[in-house]
VOBA-1610 file (N, C-alpha, C; in pm, whole numbers, padded with zeros to 5 digits, always signed):
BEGIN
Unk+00144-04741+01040Unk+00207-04620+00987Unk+00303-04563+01092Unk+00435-04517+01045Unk+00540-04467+01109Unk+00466-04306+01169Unk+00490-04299+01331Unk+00426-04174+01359Unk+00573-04080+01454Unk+00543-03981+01531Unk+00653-03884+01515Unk+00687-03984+01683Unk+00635-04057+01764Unk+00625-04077+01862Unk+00770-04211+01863Unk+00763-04231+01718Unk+00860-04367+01716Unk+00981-04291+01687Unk+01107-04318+01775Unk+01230-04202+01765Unk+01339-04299+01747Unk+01362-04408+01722Unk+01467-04503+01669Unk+01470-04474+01557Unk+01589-04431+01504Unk+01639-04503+01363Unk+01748-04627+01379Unk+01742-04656+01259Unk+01838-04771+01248Unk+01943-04744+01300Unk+02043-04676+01284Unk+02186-04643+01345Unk+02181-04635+01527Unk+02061-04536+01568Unk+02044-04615+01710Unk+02010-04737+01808Unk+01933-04802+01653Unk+01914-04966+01682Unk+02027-05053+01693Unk+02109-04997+01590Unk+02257-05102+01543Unk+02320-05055+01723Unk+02332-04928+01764Unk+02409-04892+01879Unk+02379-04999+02004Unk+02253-04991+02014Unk+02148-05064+02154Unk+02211-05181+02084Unk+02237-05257+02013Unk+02261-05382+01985Unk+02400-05444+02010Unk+02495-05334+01974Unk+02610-05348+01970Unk+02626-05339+02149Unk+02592-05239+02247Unk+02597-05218+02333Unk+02560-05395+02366Unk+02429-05368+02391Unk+02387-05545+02439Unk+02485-05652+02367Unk+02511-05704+02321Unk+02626-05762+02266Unk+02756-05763+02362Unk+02794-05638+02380Unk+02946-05639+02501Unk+02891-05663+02599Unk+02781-05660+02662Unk+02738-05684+02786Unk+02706-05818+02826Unk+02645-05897+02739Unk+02662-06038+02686Unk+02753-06112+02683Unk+02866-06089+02615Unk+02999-06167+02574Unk+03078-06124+02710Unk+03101-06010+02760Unk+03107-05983+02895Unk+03098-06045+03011Unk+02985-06069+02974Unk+02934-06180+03143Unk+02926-06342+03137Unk+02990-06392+02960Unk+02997-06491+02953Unk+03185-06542+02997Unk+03233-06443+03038Unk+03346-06475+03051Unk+03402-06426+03216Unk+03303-06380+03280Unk+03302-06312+03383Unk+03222-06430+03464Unk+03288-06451+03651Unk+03230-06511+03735Unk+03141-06446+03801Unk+03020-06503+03780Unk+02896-06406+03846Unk+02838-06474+03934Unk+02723-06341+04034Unk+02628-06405+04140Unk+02539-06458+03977Unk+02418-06554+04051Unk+02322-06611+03968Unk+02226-06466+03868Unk+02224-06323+03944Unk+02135-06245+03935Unk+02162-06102+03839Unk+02317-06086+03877Unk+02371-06013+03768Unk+02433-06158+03590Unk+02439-06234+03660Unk+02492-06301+03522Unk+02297-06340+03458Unk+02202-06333+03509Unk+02061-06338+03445Unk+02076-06226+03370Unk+02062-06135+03431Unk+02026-06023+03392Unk+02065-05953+03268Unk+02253-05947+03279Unk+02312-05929+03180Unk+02307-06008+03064Unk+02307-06125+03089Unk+02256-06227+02953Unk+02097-06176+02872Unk+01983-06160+02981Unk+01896-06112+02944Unk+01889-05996+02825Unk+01988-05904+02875Unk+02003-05768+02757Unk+02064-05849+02631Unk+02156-05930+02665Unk+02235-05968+02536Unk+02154-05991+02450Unk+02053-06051+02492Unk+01967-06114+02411Unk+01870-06006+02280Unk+01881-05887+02323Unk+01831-05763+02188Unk+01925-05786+02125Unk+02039-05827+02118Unk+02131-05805+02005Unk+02090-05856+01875Unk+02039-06002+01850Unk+02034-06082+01712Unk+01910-06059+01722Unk+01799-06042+01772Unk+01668-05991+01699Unk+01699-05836+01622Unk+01739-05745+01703Unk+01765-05627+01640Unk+01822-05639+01531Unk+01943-05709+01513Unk+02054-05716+01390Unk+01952-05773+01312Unk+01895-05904+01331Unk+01802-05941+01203Unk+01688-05836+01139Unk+01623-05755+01271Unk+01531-05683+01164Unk+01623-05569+01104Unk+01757-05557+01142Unk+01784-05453+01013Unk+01866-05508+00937Unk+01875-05627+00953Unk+01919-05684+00794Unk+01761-05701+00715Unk+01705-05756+00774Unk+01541-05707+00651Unk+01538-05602+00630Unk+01592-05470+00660Unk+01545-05328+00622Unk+01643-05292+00549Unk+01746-05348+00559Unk+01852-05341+00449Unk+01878-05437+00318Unk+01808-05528+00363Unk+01789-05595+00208Unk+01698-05498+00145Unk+01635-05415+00176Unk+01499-05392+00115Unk+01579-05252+00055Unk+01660-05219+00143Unk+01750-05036+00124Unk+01862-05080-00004Unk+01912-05202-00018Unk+02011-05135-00052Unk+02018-05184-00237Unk+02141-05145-00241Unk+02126-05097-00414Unk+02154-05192-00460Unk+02267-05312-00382Unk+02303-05454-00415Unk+02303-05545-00332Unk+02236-05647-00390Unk+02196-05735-00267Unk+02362-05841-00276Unk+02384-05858-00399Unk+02503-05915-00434Unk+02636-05905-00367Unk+02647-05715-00318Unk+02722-05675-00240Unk+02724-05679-00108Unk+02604-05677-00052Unk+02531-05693+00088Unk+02589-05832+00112Unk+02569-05923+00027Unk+02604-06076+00052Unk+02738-06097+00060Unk+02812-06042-00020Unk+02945-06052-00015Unk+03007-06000+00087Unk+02935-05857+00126Unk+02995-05819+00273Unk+02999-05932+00379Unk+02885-05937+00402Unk+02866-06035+00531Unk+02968-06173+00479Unk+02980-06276+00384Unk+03046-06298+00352Unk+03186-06314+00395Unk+03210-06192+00314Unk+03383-06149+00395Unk+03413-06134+00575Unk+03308-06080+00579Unk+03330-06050+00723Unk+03275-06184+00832Unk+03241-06223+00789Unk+03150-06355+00865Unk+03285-06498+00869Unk+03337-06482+00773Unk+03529-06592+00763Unk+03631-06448+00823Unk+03593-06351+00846Unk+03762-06254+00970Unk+03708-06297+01060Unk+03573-06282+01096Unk+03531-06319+01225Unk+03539-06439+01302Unk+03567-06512+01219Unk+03575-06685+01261Unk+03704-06656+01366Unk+03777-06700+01349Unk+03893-06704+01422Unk+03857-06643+01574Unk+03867-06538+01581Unk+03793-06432+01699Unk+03710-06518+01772Unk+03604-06507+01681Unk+03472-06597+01745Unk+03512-06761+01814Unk+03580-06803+01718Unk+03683-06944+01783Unk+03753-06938+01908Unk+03824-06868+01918Unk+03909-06809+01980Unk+03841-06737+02119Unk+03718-06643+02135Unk+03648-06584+02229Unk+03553-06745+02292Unk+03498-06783+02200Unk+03432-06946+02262Unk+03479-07059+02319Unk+03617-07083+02312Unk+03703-07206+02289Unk+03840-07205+02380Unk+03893-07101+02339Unk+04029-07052+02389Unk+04141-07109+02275Unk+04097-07105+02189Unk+04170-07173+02075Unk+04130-07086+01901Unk+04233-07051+01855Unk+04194-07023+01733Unk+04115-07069+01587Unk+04130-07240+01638Unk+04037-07327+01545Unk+04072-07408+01594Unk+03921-07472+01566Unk+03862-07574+01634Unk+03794-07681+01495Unk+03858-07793+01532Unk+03803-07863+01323Unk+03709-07966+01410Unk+03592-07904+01450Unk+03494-07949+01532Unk+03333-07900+01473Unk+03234-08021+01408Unk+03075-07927+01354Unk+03006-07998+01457Unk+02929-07855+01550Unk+02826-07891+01626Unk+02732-07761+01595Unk+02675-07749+01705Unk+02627-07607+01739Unk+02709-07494+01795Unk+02698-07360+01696Unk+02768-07252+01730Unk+02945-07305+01718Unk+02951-07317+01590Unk+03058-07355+01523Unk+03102-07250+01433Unk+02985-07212+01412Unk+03049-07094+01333Unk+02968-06953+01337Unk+03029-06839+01327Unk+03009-06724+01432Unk+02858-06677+01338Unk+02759-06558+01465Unk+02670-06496+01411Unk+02628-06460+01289Unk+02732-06407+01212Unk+02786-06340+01104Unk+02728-06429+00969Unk+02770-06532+01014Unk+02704-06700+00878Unk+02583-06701+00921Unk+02532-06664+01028Unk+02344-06710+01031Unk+02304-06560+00935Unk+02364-06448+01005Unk+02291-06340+00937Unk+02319-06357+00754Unk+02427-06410+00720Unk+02401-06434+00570Unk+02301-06528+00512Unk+02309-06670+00582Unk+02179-06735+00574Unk+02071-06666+00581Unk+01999-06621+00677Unk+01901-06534+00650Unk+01887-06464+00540Unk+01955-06398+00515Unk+01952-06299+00375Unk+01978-06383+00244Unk+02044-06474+00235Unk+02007-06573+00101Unk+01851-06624+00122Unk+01796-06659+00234Unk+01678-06721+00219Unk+01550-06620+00197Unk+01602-06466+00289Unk+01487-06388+00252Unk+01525-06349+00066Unk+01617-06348+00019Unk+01674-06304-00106Unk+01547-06424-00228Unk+01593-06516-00173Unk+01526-06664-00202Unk+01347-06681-00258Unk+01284-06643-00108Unk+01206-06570-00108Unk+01112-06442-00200Unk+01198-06374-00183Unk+01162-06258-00262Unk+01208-06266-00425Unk+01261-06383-00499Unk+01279-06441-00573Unk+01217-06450-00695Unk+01216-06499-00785Unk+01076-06479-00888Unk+01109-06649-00954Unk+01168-06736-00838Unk+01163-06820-00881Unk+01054-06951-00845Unk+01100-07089-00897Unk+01014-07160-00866Unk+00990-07191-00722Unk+00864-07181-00695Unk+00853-07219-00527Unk+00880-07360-00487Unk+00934-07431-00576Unk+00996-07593-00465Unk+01154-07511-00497Unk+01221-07434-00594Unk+01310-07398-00601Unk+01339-07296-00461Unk+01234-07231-00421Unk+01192-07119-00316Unk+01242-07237-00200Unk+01152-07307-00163Unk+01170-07419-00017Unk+01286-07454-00038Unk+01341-07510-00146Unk+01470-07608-00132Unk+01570-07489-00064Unk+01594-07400-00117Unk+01703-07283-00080Unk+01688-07269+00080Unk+01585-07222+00101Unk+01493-07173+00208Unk+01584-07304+00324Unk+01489-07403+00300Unk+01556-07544+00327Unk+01712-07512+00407Unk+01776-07532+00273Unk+01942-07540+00273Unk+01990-07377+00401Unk+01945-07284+00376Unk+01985-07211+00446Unk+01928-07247+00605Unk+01827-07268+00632Unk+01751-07332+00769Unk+01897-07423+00803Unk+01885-07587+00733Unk+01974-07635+00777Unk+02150-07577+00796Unk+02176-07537+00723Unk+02329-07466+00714Unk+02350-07365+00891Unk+02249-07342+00914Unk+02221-07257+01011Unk+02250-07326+01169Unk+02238-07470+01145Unk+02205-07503+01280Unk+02332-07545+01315Unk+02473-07514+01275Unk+02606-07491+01293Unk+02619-07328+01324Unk+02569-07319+01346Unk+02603-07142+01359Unk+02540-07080+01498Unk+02595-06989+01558Unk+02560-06893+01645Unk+02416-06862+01652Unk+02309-06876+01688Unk+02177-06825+01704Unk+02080-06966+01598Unk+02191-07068+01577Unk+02088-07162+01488Unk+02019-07103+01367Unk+01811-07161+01390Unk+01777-07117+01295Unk+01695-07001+01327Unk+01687-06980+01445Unk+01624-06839+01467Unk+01670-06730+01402Unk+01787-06734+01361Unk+01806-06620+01320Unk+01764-06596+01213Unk+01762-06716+01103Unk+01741-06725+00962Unk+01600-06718+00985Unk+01493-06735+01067Unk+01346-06722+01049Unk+01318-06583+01101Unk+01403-06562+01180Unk+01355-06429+01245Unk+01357-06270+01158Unk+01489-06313+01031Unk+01470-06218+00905Unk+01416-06252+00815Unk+01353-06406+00828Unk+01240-06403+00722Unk+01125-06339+00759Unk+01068-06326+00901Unk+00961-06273+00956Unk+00930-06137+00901Unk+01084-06099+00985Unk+01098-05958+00914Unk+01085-05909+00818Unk+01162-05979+00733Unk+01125-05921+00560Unk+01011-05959+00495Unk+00964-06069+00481Unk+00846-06077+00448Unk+00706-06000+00483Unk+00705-05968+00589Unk+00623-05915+00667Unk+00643-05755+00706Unk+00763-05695+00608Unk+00784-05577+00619Unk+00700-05455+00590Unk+00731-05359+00684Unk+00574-05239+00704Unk+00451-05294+00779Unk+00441-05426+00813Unk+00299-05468+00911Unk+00377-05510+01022Unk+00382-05462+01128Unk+00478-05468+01268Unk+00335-05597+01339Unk+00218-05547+01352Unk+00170-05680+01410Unk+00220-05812+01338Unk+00201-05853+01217Unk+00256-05962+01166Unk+00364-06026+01214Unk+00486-05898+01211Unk+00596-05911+01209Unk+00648-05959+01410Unk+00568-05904+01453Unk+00550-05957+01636Unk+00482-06088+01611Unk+00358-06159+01567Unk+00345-06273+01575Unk+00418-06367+01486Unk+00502-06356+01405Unk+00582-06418+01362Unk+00652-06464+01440Unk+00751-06313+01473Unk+00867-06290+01576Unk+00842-06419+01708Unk+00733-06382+01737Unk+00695-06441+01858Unk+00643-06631+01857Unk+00613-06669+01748Unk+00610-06790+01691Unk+00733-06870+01668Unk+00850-06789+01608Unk+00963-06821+01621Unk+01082-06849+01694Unk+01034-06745+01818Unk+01097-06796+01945Unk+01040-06881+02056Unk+00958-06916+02004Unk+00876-07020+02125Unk+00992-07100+02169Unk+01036-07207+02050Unk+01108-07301+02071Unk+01228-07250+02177Unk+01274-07159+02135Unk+01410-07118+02200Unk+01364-07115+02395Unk+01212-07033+02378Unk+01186-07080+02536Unk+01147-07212+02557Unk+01109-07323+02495Unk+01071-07428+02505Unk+01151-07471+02567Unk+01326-07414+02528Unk+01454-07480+02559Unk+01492-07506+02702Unk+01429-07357+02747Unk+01457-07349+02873Unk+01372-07353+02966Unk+01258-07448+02929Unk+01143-07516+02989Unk+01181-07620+03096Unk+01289-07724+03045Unk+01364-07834+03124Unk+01379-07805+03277Unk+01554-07695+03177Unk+01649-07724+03341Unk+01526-07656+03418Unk+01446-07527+03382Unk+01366-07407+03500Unk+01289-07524+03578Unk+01240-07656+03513Unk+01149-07698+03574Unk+01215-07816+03676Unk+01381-07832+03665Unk+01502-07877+03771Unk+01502-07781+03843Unk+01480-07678+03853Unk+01537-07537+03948Unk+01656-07475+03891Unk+01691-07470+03765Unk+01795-07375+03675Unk+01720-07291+03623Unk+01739-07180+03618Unk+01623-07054+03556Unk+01675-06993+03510Unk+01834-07018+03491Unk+01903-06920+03408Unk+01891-06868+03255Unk+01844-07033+03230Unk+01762-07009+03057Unk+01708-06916+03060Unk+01618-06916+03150Unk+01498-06835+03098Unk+01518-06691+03069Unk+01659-06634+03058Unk+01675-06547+03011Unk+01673-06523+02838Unk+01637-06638+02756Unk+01605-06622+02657Unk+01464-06578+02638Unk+01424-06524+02737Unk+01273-06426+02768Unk+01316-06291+02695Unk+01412-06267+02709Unk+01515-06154+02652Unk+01455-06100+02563Unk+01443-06198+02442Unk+01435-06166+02273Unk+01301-06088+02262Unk+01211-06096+02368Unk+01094-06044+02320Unk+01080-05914+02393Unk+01155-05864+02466Unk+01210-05750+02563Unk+01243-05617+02422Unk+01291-05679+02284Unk+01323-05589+02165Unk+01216-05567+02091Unk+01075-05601+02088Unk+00957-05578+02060Unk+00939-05410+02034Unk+00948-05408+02196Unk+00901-05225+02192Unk+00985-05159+02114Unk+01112-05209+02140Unk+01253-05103+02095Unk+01243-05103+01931Unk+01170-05187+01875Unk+01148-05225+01705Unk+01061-05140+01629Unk+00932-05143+01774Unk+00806-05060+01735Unk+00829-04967+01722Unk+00925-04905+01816Unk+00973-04730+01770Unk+01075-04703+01686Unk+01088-04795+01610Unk+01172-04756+01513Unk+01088-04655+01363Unk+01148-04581+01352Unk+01090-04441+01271Unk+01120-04480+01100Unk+01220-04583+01018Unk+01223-04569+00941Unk+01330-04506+00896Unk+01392-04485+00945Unk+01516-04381+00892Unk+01600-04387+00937Unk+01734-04401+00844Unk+01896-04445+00872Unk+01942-04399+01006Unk+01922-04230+01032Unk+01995-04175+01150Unk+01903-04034+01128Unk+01983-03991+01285Unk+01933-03829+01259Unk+01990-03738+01211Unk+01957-03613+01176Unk+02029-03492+01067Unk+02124-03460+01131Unk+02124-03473+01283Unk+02271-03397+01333Unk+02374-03532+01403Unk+02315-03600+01364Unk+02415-03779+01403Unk+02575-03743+01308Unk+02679-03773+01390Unk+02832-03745+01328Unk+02834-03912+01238Unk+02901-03837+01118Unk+02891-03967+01017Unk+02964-04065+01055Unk+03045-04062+01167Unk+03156-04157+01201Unk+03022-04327+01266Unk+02956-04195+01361Unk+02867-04316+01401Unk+02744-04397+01326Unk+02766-04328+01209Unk+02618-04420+01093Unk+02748-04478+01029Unk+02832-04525+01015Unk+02916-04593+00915Unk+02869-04729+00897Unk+02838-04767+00790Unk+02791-04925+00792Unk+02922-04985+00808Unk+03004-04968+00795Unk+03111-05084+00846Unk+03146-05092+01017Unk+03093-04982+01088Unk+03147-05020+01191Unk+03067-05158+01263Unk+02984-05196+01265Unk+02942-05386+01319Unk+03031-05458+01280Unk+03004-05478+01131Unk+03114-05522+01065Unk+03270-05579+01136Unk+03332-05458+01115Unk+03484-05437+01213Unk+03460-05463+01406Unk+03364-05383+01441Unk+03368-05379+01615Unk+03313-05603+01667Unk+03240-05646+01574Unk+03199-05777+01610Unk+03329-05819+01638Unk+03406-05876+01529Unk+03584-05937+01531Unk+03640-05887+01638Unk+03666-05751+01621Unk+03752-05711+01722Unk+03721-05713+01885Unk+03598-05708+01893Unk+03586-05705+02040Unk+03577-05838+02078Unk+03548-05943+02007Unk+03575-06079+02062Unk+03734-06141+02054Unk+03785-06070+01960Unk+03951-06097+01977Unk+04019-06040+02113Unk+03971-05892+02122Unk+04001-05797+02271Unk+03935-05910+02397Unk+03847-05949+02403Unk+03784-06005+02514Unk+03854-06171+02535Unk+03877-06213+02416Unk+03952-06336+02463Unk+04088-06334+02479Unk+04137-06228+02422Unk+04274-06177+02506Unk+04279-06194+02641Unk+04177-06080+02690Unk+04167-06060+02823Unk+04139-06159+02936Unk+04077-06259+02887Unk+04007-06364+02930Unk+04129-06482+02932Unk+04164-06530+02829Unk+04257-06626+02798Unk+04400-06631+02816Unk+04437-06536+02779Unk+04574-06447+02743Unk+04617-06396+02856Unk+04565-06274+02920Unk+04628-06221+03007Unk+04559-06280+03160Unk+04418-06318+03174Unk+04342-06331+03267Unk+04274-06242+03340Unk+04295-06164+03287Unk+04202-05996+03327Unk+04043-06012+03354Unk+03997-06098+03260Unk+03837-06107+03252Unk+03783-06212+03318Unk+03757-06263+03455Unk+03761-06390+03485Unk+03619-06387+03580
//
């Protein structure tokens, strides 16, 4: 049960996320000691757990899921380019590997599969989707964590223990990843320790969009939306373009 002690709403979650995010993309383009480039990667890492559990709280909020889909959608192909362009130094790249295609396509995957899910259809019809979005995913920014990490979420919505051992089942692998090089003497992975650093920041989340005296400019659901594109277009400017960010 939501108590007065939990003081996040969503709109301050989306903020902490967005924040971690520039700090992230930041230091991936920036020459660092070993200890500030940990570190800062470390924060980045609240960004796509946060974003996924409030895309589960917004599938669940909103009035069209149809529209929800189409947003991300639209915005997930402006973002390409940017995202190409901030990764690459190139505007397109006619290249399918991993992280081919920006955040934006995992968070819609997710939401077709929790959509899927929550479905009233047949359950091999349920897996196959489920399936297709998993795989579709592992071209994309965050793989399939992301797509499991809002199934956790949504499925498991209102039971926060569940929703932590899920959470936490789901990222094993991702530390598994960085089991290797740490055990060469690279430990930089192990800043995918990160993701579970957004635990607490989740738990205090209260349930509610924003606060009564929050300026509407800053609850706007479009601003992620718009600030994702643009700040990876601004940063590979800086980076590529002028050489400012190095």
């Amino acid at each position: 049960m939501l108590t007065e002690r939990r003081w996040f709403t969503a709109n301050s979650l989306k903020w902490i996320a967005i924040a971690a995010m520039v700090i992230d993309h930041v230091a991936w383009k920036l020459t660092l000691d070993p200890a500030p480039f940990f570190l800062m990667h470390m924060v980045g890492r609240f960004t796509m757990p946060i974003m996924c559990f409030l895309l589960a709280e917004g599938f669940h909020h909103t009035s069209s899921r149809k529209r929800y889909a189409l947003r991300l959608l639209v915005f997930a192909v402006v973002a390409q380019v940017p995202f190409t362009y901030f990764m690459y130094g190139q505007p397109v790249r006619l290249w399918i590997g991993t992280e081919t295609l920006n955040a934006l396509f995992c968070l819609l995957l997710g939401f077709c599969a929790l959509w899927a899910v929550k479905s009233n259809r047949h359950p091999g019809v349920k897996i196959t989707l489920v399936s297709l979005c998993l795989i579709g995913s592992l071209i994309c920014d965050w793989m399939v964590f992301g797509v499991l990490w809002i199934l956790v979420f949504g499925v498991s919505r209102g039971d926060f223990k569940r929703q932590t051992i899920g959470f936490a089942i789901a990222a094993v692998p991702l530390l598994a990843m960085a089991v290797g090089p740490a055990l060469e003497g690279d430990f930089q992975q192990l800043m995918q320790a990160g993701v579970f650093l957004t635990l607490p920041l989740l738990w205090r989340y209260n349930g509610k969009k924003s606060g009564p005296s929050t300026p509407a400019w800053v609850t706007n659901k479009w601003i992620f939306y718009v600030f994702y594109p643009a700040h990876l277009a601004l940063l590979g400017v800086l980076h590529y373009g002028l050489g400012w960010l190095r």
